[in-house]
DRENDO-1510 file (C-alpha; in Angstrom, 1 decimal, always signed):
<recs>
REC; n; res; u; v; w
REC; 1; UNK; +144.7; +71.7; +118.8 .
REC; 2; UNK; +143.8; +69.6; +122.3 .
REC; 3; UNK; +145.8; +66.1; +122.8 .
REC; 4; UNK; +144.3; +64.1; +125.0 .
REC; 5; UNK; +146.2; +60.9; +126.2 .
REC; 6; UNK; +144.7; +57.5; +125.8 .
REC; 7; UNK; +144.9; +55.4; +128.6 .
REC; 8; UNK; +145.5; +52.0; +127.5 .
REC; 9; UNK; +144.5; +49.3; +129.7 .
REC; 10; UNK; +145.7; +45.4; +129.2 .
REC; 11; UNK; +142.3; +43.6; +129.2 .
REC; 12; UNK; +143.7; +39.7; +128.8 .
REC; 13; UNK; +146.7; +38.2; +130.4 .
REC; 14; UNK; +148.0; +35.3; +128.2 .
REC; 15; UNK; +146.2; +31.8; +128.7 .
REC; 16; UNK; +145.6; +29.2; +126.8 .
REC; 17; UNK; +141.8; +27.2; +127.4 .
REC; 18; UNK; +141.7; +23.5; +126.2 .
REC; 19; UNK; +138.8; +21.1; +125.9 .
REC; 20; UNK; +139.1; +17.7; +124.9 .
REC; 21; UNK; +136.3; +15.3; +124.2 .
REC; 22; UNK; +136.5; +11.7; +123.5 .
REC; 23; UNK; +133.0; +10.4; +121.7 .
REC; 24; UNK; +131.9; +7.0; +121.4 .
REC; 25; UNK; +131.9; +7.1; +117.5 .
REC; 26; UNK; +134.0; +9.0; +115.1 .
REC; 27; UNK; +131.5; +10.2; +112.8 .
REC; 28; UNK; +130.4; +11.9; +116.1 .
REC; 29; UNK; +134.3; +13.3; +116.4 .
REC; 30; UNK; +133.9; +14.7; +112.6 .
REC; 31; UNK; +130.8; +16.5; +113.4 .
REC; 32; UNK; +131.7; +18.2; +116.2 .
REC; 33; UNK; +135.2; +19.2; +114.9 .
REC; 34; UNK; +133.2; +20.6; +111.8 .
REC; 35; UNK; +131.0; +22.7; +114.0 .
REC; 36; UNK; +133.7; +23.9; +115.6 .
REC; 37; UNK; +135.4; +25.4; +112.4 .
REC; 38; UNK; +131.9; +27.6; +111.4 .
REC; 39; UNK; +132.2; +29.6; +114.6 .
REC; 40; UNK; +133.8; +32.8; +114.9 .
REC; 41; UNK; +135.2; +32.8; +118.8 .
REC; 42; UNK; +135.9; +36.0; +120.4 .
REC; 43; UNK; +136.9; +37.5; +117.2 .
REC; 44; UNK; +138.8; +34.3; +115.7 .
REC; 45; UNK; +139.4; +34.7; +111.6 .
REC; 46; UNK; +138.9; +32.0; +109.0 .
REC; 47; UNK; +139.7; +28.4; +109.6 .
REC; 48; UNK; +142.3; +26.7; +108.1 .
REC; 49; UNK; +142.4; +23.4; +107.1 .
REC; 50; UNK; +146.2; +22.3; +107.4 .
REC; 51; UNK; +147.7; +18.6; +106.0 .
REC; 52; UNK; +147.2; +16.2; +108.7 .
REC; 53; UNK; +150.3; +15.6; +110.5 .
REC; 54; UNK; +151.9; +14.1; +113.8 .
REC; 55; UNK; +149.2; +11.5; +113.7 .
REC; 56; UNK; +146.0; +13.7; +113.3 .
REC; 57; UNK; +143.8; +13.4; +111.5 .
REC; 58; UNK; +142.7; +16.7; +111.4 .
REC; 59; UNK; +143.9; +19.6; +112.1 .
REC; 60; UNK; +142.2; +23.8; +112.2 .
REC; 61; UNK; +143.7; +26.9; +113.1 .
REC; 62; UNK; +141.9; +30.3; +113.4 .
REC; 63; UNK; +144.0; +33.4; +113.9 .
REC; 64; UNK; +143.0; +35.9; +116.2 .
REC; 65; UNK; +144.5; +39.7; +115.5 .
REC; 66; UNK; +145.1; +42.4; +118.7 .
REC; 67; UNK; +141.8; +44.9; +119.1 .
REC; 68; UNK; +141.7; +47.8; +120.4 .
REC; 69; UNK; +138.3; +48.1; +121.7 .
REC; 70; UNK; +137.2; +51.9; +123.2 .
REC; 71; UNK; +134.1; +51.6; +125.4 .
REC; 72; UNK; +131.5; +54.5; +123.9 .
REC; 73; UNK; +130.0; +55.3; +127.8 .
REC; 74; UNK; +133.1; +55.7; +129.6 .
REC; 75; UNK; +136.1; +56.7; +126.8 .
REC; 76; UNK; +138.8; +53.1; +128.3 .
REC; 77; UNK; +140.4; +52.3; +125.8 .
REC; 78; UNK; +141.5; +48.1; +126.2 .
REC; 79; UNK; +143.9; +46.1; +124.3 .
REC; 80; UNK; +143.0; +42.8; +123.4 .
REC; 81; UNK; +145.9; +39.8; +123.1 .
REC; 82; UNK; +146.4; +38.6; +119.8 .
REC; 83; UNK; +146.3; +34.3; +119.6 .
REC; 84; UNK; +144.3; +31.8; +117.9 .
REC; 85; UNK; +142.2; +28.7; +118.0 .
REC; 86; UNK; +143.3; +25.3; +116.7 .
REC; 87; UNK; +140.5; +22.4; +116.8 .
REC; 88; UNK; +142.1; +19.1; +116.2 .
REC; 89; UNK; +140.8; +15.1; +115.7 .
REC; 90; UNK; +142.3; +11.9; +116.0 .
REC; 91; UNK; +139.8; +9.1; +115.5 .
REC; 92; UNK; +137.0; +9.8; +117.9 .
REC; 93; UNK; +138.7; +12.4; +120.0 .
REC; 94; UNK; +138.4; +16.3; +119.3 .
REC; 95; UNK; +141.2; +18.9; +120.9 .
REC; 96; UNK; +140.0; +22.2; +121.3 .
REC; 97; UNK; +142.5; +25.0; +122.9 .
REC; 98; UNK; +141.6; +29.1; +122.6 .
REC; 99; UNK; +145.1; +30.9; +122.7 .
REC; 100; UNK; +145.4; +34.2; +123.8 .
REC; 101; UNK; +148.8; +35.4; +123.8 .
REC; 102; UNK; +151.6; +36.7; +121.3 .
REC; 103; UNK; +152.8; +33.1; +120.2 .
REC; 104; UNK; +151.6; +31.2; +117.4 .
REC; 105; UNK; +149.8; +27.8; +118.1 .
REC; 106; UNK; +151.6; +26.4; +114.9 .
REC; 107; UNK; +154.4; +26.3; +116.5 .
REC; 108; UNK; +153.9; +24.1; +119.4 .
REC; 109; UNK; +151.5; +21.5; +117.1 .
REC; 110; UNK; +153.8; +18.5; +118.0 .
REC; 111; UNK; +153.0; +19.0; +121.4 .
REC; 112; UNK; +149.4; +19.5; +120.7 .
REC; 113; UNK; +149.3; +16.0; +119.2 .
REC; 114; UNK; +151.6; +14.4; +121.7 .
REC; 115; UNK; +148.9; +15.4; +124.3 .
REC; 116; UNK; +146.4; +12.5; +122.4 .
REC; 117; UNK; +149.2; +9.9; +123.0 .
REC; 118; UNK; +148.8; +11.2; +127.1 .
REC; 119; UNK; +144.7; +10.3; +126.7 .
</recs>
């Protein structure tokens, strides 16, 4: 039998991508956070709608598991980071921050929220 090593290569450092985005009415807020929560990102999972908290109204998270990913032309083999996606609301303003890394976004949600008190 032939063993052949796999070369795994890191594809994503960590990093953490935030958007936020007051609107001029919060109906507008409501439908955008909604839209939000029925896309799949870059291989997020299933929204979760948790208790609002902190002062949010709102509050999603998507988990994101590793993948391994082997390209079919050239056999590289790439890791993936784990993370996740939380989308949260306050009135009229929507939070958006894509987590790659091996924390959880859960546990730094009282900082998430402190950031509307910053706006």
């Amino acid at each position: 039998m032939k063993h052949t090593a796999i070369r795994v290569i890191p594809y994503d450092v960590p990093r953490l991508e935030i958007s936020i985005t007051r609107y001029s009415l919060e109906i507008l807020a409501k439908m955008r956070a909604e839209e939000w929560s029925r896309q799949y990102i870059n291989g997020s999972g299933d929204y979760e709608t948790l208790d609002a908290a902190y002062g949010l109204d709102e509050i999603r998270y998507a988990p994101r598991e590793r993948q391994i990913h082997t390209n079919e032309l050239t056999g590289e083999t790439r890791v993936f980071l784990p993370g996740g996606i939380f989308i949260l609301r306050r009135g009229n303003t929507v939070l958006f921050a894509d987590y790659y890394g091996e924390q959880t976004l859960l546990d730094y949600l009282p900082l998430f929220a402190a950031t509307f008190d910053a706006l």
